[in-house]
C-alpha positions, 0 to 999 in steps of 0.5 A, a space after each residue: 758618683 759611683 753608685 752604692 747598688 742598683 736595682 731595678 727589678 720591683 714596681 717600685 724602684 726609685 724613680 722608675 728607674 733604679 734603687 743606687 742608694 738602698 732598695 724602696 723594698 728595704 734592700 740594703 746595698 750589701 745585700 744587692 751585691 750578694 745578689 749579683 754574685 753566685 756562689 762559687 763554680 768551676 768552668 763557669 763565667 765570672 758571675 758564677 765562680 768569683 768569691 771574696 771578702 765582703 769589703 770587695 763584694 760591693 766592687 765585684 758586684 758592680 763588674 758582675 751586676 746589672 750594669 755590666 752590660 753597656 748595651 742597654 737593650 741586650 740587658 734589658 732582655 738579659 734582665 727580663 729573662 732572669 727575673 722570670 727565671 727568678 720568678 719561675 724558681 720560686 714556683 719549682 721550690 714550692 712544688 718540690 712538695 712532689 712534683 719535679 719536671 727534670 727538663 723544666 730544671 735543666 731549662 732553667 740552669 741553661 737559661 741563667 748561663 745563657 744570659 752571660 753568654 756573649 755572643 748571643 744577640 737580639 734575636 736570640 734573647 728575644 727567642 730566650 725570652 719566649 722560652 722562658 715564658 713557655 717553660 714558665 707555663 710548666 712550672 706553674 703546671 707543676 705548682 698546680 698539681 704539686 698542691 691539688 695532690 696534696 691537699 685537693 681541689 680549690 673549692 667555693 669557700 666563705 672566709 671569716 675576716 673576723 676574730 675569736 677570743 682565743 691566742 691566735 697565730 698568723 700566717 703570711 707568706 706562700 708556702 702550704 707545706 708549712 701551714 700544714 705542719 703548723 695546723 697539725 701541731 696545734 690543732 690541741 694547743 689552745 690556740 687558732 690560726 689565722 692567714 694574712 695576704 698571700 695565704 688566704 687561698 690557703 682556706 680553699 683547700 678541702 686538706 685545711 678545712 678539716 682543722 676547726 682552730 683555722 680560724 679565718 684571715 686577718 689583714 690585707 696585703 703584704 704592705 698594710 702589715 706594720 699596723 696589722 701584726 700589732 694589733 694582731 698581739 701574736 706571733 706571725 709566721 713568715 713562710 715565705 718573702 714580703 717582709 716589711 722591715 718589723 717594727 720594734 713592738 713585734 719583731 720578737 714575735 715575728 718568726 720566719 722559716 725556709 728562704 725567710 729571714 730577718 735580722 733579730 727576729 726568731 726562726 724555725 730551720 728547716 728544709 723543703 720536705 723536712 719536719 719542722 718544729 713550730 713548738 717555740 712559736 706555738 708556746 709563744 702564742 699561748 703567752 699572748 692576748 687574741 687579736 685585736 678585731 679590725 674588721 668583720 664579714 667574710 670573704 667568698 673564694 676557691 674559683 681555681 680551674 678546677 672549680 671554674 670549669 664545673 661552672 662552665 656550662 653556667 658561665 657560658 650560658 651567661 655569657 651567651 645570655 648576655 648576662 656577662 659581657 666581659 671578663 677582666 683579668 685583674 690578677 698580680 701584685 698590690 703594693 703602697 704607691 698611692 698610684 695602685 689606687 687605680 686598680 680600686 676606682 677601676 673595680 669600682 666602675 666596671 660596668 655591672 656585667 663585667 667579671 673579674 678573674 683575679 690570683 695574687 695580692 692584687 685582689 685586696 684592691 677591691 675583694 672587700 667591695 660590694 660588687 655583687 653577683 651576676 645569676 649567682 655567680 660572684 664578680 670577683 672570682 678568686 682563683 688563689 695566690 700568684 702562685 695559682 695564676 695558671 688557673 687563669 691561663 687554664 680558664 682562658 685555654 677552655 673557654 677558647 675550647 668551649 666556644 669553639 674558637 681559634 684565636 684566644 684573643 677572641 674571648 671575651 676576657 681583657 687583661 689589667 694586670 698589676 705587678 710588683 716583682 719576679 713571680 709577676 714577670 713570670 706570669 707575663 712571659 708565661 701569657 705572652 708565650 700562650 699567644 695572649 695580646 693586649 695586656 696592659 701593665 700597671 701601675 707603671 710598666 717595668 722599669 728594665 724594660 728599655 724604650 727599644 724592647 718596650 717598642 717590640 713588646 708593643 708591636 709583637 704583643 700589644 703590651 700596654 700601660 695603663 691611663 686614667 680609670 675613664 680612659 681605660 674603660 672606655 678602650 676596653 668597654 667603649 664609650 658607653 661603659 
């Protein structure tokens, strides 16, 4: 039987193998077929320029799509290119705050075309696929210092998890420029504002730290969001993706903006750079009770690389000490497969001069333990969203600086990464094209990775799986872990 879509692209694809029905995500069909379309062009290849009704969109999708190429391994390749392309373009939209790099913006438009490209074979995908990775470093770059102009430096922050008992507002999402505007115009309102999953970095920024309504952060991860946003009783502002199909009882209190949207929930238009107006959404928050409190404590974050590096002489000392053994990279994605469970156990048994470097949602797996510190230096270091994974790549490039090494694979740092989508793809090149080996992929690794592209990842790259908690520990520590 023809399948209605196919998607393979996310962590949690049906089976490991690809969504034909509807996407786990929530991902409609429909919405699948739009997605392997373009909008239309002249001179370009059928993918980019074919246009349509929607009842023929579902049978162009397929002649376009995923599965138009017949040759599993060169569209594996074509597909790991295009979802750290995909990856990279929502990194170069959030910089569009005031950083452009032309050449990164033509590599781009380049590459997409270079995947519909016949003639091109292994070897030039593979070199494609490298390339990606290295342009991928540059638009993380330019993310970094799109944010840092604008609202300073990362700096150690300790994040309330608790609540006042004021009408709140949450935000969830990425995207600063709209947590900007939204602070400044209720900063008289009445109200407080409180960040969920991806925005809490948001706190580390000197920029927000001036508004005393920027309340603390208020939840976990993009997945755990059903039960959070009910019990939160205002309204949400979705800035950016990682939008759980709404329950009923809050989705008139659930608006979005930018690329954001749902169907029958409230929006706030606007483009990158323009004014937008939060004044619906602000009103609305005044009509409503304040939180329902689910937790308390805080959080301690803001270990970005400009904040790192002035712990490095601090770092090191500890390092040559003994003190810490081993930095683990454990940035990425969380997500609701009961699989991911192994990133908390892991944490958890981590010997007690081990260090985690973390970026992402993934950090929700353990954040809130109780690990501790080591001479003061916390052992979950957050460097921020995934959007700030290149601070990680900028430690890992100066410790190889500091402690005089050649190879970066001589640090004393392991990588456990968890991923989920596209920005995580991007992040992976990025690594790869930085000569990073052995870093192990989980919960599963990528279903549009075939065996044979698999197989070079692993022999070029050391790339990996990962096994049970004990397992890992032991290849990583040895076995008096």
């Amino acid at each position: 039987m023809k399948p209605a879509m196919f998607c393979y692209q996310c962590q949690e694809t049906s089976g490991c193998t690809g969504c034909t029905r509807a996407g786990v995500c929530g991902k409609t069909a429909h919405t699948a077929a739009l997605l392997d379309r373009c909008p239309d062009g002249l001179s370009l290849p059928e993918a980019a320029r074919w246009t349509g009704t929607p009842e023929v969109w579902a049978e162009k999708a397929a002649q376009v799509g995923v599965l138009a190429e017949q040759d599993e391994d060169l569209r594996s390749l074509r597909e790991l290119i295009t979802y750290g392309l995909k990856g990279m373009a929502a990194y170069l939209h959030h910089a569009a705050l005031g950083k452009e790099d032309p050449l990164v913006d033509t590599f781009l438009q380049k590459a997409l075309a270079d995947t519909l490209d016949p003639s091109l074979g292994m070897d030039d995908l593979v070199a494609l696929t490298m390339e990606t990775g290295k342009h991928g470093v540059q638009a993380m770059a330019l993310l970094d210092q799109a944010n840092t102009l604008a609202y300073g430096h990362p700096q150690i922050t300790k994040v309330p998890l608790g609540v006042r008992n004021r009408p709140g507002i949450l935000v969830s999402g990425h995207d600063l420029r709209d947590l900007e505007q939204l602070l400044e115009q209720s900063k008289d309102a009445g109200v407080d504002v409180y960040t969920h999953s991806e925005m809490l970095p948001a706190h580390y920024y000197p920029a927000f730290q001036k508004y005393p309504h920027f309340a603390g952060n208020y939840g976990n991860a993009w997945w755990q969001q059903k039960e959070e946003f009910a019990s939160f009783q205002g309204p949400i502002l979705m800035t950016t993706n990682c939008i759980v199909p709404p329950k009923e009882s809050y989705r008139d209190r659930l608006y979005t903006t930018g690329a954001a949207g749902y169907p029958g929930c409230p929006h706030i238009p606007g483009q990158v750079g323009e004014e937008k107006d939060f004044s619906p959404l602000i009103a609305h928050a005044k009509t409503c009770p304040p939180p329902i409190q689910i937790e308390t404590g805080e959080l301690v974050g803001g270990f970005a690389h400009n904040q790192v590096l002035a712990l490095a002489d601090q770092l090191v000392a500890a390092v040559k000490s003994g003190a810490i053994r081993t930095f683990v990279v454990m940035a990425g994605c969380d997500g609701r497969a009961k699989s991911r469970n192994y990133y908390t156990d892991f944490a958890k048994a981590l010997p007690k001069d081990a260090v985690i470097l973390t970026a992402g949602c993934a950090k929700y797996k353990y954040n809130k333990l109780p690990l501790g510190d080591i001479a003061g230096i916390p052992r979950v270091l957050d460097a921020g969203q995934c959007n700030d994974s290149y601070s990680l790549a900028v430690i890992a490039l100066t410790l190889q600086e500091v402690f005089g090494l050649e190879d970066i694979n001589d640090l004393p740092i392991v990588y456990n990464i968890a991923w989920y989508e596209q920005k995580a793809v991007i992040v992976l090149l990025a690594l790869l094209s930085l000569g990073v080996k052995n870093i192990h992929l989980g919960p599963t690794l990528p279903a549009f990775l075939s065996p044979n592209v698999a197989k070079l990842l692993v022999e070029t790259f050391g790339l990996a799986g990962i096994g049970t908690v004990q397992e890992d520990l032991a290849l990583f520590f040895g076995e008096n872990a």
